[in-house]
C-alpha positions as CSV (number, residue, x, y, z in Angstrom):
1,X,-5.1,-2.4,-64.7
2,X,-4.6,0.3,-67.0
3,X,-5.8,4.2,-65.9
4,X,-8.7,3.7,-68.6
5,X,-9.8,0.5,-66.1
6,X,-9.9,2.0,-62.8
7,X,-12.8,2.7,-61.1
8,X,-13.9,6.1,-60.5
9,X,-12.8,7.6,-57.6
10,X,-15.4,9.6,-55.4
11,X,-13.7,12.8,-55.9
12,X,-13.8,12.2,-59.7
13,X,-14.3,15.8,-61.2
14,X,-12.5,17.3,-58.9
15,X,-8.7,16.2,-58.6
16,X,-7.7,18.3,-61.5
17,X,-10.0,21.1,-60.2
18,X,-7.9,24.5,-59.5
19,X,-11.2,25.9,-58.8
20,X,-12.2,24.1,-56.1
21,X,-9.1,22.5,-54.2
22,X,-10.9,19.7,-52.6
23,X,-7.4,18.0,-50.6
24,X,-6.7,21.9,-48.9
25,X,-10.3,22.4,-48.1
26,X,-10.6,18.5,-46.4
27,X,-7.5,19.6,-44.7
28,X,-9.0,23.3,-43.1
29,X,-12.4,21.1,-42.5
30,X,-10.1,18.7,-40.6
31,X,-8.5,21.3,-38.8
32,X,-11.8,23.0,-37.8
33,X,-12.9,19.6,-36.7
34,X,-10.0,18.5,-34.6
35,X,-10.0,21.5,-32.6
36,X,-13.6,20.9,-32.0
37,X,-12.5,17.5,-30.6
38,X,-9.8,19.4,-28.3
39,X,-12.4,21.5,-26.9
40,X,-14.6,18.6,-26.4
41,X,-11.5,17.2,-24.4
42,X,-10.5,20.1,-22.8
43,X,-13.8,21.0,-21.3
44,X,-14.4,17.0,-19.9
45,X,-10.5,17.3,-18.5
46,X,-11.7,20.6,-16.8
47,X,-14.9,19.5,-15.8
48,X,-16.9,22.2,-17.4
49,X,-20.3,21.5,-19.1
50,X,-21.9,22.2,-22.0
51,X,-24.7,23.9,-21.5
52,X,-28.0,22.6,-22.7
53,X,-29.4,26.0,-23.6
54,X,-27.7,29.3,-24.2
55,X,-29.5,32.3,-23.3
56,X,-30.9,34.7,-26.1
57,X,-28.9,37.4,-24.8
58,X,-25.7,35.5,-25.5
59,X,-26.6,34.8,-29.1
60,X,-27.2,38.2,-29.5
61,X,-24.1,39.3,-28.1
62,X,-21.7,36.8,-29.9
63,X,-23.6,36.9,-32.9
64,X,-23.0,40.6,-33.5
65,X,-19.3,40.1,-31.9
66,X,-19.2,37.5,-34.6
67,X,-20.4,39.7,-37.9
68,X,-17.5,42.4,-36.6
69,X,-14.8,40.5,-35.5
70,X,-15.1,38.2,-38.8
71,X,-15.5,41.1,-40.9
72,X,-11.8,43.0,-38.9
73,X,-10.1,39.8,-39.7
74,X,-11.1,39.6,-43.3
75,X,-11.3,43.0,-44.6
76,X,-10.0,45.6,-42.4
77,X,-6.4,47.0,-43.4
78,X,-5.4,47.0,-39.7
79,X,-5.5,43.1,-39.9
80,X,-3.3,42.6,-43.1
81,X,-0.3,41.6,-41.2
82,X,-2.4,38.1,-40.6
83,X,-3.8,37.9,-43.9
84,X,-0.5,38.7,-45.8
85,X,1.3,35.4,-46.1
86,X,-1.7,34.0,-47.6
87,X,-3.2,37.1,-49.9
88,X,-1.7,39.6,-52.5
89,X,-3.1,43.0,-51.7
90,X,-5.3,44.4,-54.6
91,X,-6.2,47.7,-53.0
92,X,-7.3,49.8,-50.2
93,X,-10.6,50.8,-51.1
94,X,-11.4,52.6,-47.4
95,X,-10.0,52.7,-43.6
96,X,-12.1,49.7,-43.2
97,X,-11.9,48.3,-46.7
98,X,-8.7,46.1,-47.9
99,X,-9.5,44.3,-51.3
100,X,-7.4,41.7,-51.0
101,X,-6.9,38.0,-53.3
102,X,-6.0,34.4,-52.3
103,X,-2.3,33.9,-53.3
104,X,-0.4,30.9,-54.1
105,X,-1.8,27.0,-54.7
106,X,-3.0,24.1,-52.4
107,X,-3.3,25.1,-48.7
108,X,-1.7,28.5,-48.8
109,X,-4.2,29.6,-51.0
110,X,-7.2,28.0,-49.3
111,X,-5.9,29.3,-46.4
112,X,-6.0,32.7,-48.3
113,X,-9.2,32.3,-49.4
114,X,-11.1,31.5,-45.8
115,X,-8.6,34.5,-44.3
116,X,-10.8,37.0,-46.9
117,X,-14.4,35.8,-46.6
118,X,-16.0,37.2,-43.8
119,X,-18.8,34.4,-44.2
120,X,-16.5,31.8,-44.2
121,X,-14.1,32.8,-41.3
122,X,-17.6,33.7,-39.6
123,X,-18.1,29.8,-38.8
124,X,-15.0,30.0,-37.3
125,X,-15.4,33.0,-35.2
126,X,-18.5,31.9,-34.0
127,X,-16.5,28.6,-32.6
128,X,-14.1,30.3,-31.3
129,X,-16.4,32.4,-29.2
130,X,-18.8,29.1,-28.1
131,X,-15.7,27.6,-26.9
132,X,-14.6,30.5,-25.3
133,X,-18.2,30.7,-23.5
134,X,-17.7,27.2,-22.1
135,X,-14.4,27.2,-21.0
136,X,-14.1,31.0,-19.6
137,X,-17.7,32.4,-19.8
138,X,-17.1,36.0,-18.0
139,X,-14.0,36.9,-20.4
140,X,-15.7,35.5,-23.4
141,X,-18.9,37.5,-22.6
142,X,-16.5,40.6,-22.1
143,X,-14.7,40.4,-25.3
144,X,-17.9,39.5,-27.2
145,X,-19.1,42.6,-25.7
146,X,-16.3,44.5,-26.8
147,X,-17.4,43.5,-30.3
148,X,-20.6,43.8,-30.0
149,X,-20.5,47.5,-29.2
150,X,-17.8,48.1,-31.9
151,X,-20.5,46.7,-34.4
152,X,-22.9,48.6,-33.3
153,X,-20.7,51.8,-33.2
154,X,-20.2,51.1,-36.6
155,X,-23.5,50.9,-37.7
156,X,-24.6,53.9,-36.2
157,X,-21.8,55.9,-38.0
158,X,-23.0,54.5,-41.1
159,X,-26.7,55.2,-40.3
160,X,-25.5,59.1,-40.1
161,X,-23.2,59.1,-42.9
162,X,-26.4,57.9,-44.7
163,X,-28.5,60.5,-43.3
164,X,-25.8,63.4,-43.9
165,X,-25.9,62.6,-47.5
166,X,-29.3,62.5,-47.7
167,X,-29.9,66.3,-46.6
């Protein structure tokens, strides 16, 4: 059969894509997935439960642990030392500002690319800290707590920055 025969494949469109590196980002999705499966394994071999329910108070304080600790990993200069293999340092807009860009092709630059969106590593915060919640409650509500003050701290300060400005 000659490559004008074959059938379409399902990720027609996409295999010569730069844009939108389908294989690396099945691979990351892969990734996130497996580790869900080890946690699902991990917490049956340890005999901890899932809970039906979490209480609102725990949403609230992982949710906000979430927005801060995502936002450290992916924009904060402090954190470059993780993000460096993967991005190329554009510039250092603030203390808490690093503008940084994916480097490099397939998986490194996917890689990059989740490692400077604080949306995207978000999902992945926000796992981390559920399966922290079942496995080791106290220490998971501690750290979230940790966060959740440090987000809070931080939108205070910006509430009076505002405010300063303003008179």
């Amino acid at each position: 059969m000659s490559e004008d025969e074959r059938p379409e494949g399902i990720f027609e469109g996409y295999d010569k894509s730069d844009e939108v590196p389908i294989t690396s980002y099945a691979t990351l999705a892969g990734a996130f997935n497996l580790i869900f499966a080890l946690f699902l394994l991990i917490s049956r071999a340890t005999g901890r439960t899932i809970p039906e329910r979490i209480e609102t108070r725990d949403i609230l304080i992982f949710g906000a642990a979430t927005h801060k600790l995502s936002w450290l990993l992916a924009r904060e200069p402090i954190t470059s030392p993780i993000r460096a293999p993967f991005t190329e340092l554009q510039e250092v807009k603030s203390p808490t500002k690093a503008e940084e860009k994916p480097r490099g092709t397939d998986l490194q630059r996917t890689i990059g690319e989740l490692l400077t969106c604080h949306f995207c590593l978000g999902m992945w915060v926000a796992a981390f800290f559920t399966y922290g919640f079942v496995l080791f409650p106290a220490t998971a509500r501690l750290i979230g707590a940790i966060f959740t003050m440090l987000a809070i701290s931080d939108h205070i300060h910006q509430t009076y920055k505002a405010l300063m400005e303003r008179t």
